[in-house]
C-alpha positions in Angstrom: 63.6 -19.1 130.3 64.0 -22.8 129.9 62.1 -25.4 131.2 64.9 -27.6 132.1 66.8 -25.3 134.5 63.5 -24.3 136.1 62.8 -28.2 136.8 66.4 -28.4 138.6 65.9 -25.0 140.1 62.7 -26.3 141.5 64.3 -29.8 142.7 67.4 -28.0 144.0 64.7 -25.5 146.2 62.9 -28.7 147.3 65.9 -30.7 148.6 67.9 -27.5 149.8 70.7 -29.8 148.2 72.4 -30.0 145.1 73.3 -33.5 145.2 70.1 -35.2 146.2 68.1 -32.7 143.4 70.7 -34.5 140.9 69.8 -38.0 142.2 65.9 -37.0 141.6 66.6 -35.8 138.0 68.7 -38.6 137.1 71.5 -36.8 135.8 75.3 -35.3 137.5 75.3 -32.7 139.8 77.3 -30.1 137.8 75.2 -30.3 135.3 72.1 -29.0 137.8 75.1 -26.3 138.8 75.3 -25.4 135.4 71.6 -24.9 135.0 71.3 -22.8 138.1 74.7 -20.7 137.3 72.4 -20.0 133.5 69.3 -18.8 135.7 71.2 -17.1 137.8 73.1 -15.1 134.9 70.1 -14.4 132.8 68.3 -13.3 135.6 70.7 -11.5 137.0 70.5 -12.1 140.8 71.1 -14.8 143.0 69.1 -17.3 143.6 70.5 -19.9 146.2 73.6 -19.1 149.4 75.6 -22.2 149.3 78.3 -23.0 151.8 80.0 -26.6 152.5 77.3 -27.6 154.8 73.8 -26.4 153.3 72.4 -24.5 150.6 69.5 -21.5 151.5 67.4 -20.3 149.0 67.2 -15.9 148.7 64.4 -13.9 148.6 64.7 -13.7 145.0 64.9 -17.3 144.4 61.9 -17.8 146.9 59.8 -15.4 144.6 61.4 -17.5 141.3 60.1 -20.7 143.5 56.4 -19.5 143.2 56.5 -18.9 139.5 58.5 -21.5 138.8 56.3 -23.8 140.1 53.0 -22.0 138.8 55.0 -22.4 135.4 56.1 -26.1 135.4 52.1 -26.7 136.3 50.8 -25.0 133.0 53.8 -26.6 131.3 52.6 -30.5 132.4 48.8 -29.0 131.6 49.2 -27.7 128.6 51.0 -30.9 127.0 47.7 -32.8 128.6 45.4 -30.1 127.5 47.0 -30.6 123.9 46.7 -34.4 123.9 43.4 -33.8 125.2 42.6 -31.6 122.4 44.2 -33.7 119.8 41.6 -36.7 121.1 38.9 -34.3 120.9 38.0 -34.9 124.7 37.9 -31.0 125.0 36.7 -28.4 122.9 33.8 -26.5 121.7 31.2 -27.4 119.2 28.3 -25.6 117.9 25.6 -27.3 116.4 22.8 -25.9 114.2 19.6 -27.7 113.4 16.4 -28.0 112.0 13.9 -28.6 115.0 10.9 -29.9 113.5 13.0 -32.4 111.7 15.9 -33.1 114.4 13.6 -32.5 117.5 12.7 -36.4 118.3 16.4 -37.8 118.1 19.5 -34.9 118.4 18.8 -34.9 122.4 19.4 -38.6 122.7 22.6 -37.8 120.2 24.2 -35.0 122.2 23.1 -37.2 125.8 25.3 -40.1 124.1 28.4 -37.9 123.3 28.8 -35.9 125.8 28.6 -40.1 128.1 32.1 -39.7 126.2 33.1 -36.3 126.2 32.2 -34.4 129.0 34.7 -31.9 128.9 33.7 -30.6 125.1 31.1 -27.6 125.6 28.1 -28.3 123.5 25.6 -25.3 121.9 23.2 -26.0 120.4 21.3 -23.1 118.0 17.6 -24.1 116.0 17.5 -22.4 112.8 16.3 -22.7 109.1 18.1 -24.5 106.3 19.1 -20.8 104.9 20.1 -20.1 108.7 22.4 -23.3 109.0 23.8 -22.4 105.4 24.9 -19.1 106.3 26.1 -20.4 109.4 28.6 -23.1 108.2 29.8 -20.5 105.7 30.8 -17.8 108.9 31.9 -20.5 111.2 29.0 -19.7 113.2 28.7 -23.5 114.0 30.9 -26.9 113.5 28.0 -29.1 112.5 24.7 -28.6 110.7 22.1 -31.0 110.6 19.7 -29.5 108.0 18.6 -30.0 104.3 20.9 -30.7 101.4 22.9 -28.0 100.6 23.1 -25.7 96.9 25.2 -27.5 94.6 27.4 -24.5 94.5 28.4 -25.1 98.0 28.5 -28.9 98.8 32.4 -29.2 97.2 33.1 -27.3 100.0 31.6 -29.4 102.6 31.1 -32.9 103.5 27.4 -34.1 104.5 26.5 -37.5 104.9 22.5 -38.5 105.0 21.1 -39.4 108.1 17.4 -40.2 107.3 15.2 -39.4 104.1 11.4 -37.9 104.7 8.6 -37.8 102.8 5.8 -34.9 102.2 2.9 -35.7 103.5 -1.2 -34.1 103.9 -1.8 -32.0 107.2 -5.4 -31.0 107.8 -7.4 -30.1 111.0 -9.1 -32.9 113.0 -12.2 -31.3 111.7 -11.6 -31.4 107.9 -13.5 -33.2 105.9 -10.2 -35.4 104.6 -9.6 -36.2 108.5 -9.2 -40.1 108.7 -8.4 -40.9 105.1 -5.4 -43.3 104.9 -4.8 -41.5 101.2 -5.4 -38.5 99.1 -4.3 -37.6 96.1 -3.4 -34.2 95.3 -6.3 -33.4 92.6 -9.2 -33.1 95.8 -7.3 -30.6 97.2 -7.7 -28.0 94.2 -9.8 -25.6 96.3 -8.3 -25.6 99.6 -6.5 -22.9 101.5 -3.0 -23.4 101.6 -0.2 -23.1 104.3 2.9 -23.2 102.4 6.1 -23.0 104.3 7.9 -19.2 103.5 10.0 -19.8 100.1 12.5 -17.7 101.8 13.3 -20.4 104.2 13.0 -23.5 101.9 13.3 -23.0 98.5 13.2 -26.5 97.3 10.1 -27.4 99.5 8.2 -24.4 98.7 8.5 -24.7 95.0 8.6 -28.6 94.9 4.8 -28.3 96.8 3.6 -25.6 93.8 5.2 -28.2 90.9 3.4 -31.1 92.4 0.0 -29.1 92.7 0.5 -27.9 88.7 1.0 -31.3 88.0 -2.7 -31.9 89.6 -3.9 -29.8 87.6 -4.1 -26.8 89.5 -2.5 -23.6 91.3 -2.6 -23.8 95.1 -4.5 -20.8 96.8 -1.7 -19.7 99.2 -3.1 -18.3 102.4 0.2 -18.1 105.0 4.0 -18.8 104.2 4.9 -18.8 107.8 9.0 -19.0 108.8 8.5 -21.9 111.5 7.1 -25.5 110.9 5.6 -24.9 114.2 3.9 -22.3 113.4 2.7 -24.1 110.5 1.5 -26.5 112.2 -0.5 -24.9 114.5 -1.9 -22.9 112.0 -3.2 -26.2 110.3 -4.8 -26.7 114.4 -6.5 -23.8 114.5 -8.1 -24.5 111.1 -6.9 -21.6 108.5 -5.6 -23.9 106.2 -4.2 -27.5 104.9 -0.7 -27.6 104.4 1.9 -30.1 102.7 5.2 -29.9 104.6 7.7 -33.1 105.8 6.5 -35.5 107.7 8.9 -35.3 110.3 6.5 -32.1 111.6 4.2 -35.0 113.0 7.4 -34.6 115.8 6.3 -31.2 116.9 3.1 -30.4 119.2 0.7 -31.2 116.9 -2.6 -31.8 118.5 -5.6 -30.7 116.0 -4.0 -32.3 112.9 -4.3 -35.3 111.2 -0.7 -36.5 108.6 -2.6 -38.3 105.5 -0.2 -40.2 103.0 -0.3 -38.4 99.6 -1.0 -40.7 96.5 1.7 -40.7 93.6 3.8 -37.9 95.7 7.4 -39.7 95.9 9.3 -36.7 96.6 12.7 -37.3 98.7 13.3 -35.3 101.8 17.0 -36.0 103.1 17.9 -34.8 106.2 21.8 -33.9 106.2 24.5 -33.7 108.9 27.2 -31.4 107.2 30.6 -29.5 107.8 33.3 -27.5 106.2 35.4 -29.7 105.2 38.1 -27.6 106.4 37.7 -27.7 109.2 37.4 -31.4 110.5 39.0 -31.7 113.8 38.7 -35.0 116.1 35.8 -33.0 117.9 33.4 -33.0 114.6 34.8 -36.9 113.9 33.7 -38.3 117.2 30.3 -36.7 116.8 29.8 -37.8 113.5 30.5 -41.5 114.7 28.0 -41.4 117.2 25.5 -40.0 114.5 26.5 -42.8 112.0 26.0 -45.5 115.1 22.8 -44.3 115.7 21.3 -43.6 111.8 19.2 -46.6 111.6 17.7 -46.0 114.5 16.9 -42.5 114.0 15.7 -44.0 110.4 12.8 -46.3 112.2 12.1 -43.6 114.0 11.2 -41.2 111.6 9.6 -43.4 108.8 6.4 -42.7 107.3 
């Protein structure tokens, strides 16, 4: 069933006139006839009793009327849906993160899009670096904003940098280090360790045991928790000294003291990242606002 004979079907039923539904369409009264004569025929009934004087609409052509009308509405909101769509001022989009290093700028970030897209549905899902990996490779979520990914995988993606941390001392208020400015890495041979779990950060958790080798000793691991906030807390309550991003200074954190770690120029980057397969105008728009607001988020988080 065509749009056009349902318009002049429509018209026709408004005006209970032929001529004056012609007038509205801009266009010759048979050809409205001949649009009507097509419905009629393909639906097999008839729709409108016309005489010289006035033109009645039948009870099949009032039950058309409804659906016709319901129809011609989707029609007009779909093409506005699709141009919506095509702007990227509806949609989904799924957003995975690291919280201890996103936690102190990605609310301000979504707040700031959604000023100018309030129609696109925003979720947001905390998770670990291996999380967010495994998550960009389902489809699980449009945008990750997490640590660089394998270099196996990042042809497949686009990422652009947003800030770069640093790796910095934790210890307890109470530690005997508390309230230095420095340390270098060679008074912390004995300590008790809290190592983020390997399984979650491969390149942090092996980068911290290269840098203690290179001090001249082998860290005494005692916790490889899953959560930098567990980490940190963990630090708090005194079971443990821990070197971890400094970007956990972010999280609840009261108890611990961040010390600067002498000779230690390890790079941290923090990544936004997609399939680069799937950019749509959604993930464009939200990357802009990110890029806008990078050098602020990069005063924000430097050590």
């Amino acid at each position: 069933m065509d749009i056009k004979p349902l318009k002049s079907f429509v018209c026709v039923a408004k005006h209970k006139s032929f001529s004056e539904a012609a007038r509205e369409l801009n266009t010759v009264q048979p050809a409205i006839s001949r649009h009507i004569s097509s419905l009629e025929e393909e639906l097999g009934v008839l729709l409108f009793r016309r005489n010289s004087r006035d033109v009645s609409i039948t009870q099949a052509g009032d039950q058309l009327l409804k659906d016709a009308t319901l129809i011609l509405q989707l029609n007009d909101q779909a093409k506005v849906q699709a141009k919506r769509a095509h702007k990227g001022q509806i949609g989904h989009l799924n957003i995975g993160y690291l919280g201890s290093a996103c936690l102190s700028f990605l609310a301000q970030i979504i707040r700031c899009y959604k000023l100018s897209f309030p129609n696109v549905h925003v979720t947001l899902f905390e998770m670990t670096a291996t999380d967010n990996i495994e998550a960009l490779q389902s489809d699980a979520i449009d945008i990750a904003f997490s640590r660089p990914l394998p270099d196996t995988l990042r042809n497949d993606y686009s990422t652009y940098n947003v800030y770069t941390d640093k790796l910095v001392l934790i210890v307890n208020k109470h530690h005997k280090l508390a309230g230095r400015q420095h340390v270098e890495l060679s008074e912390l041979k004995d300590e008790e360790f809290i190592i983020f779990n390997r399984n979650e950060a491969l390149g942090l958790f092996d980068e911290t045991i290269t840098l203690c080798h290179q001090a001249g000793f082998s860290p005494n691991i005692v916790s490889q928790p899953r959560h930098m906030q567990t980490l940190v807390t963990e630090v708090a309550a005194g079971l443990g000294t821990a070197i971890a991003p400094y970007c956990t200074r972010k999280l609840y954190n009261d108890g611990c003291d961040f010390i600067r770690l002498e000779k230690v120029n390890t790079e941290i980057p923090m990544e936004i990242q997609y399939k680069t397969t799937r950019l749509n105008t959604t993930i464009e728009e939200f990357l802009k606002i990110v890029m806008d607001a990078r050098n602020d988020i990069r005063d924000s988080m430097a050590i």
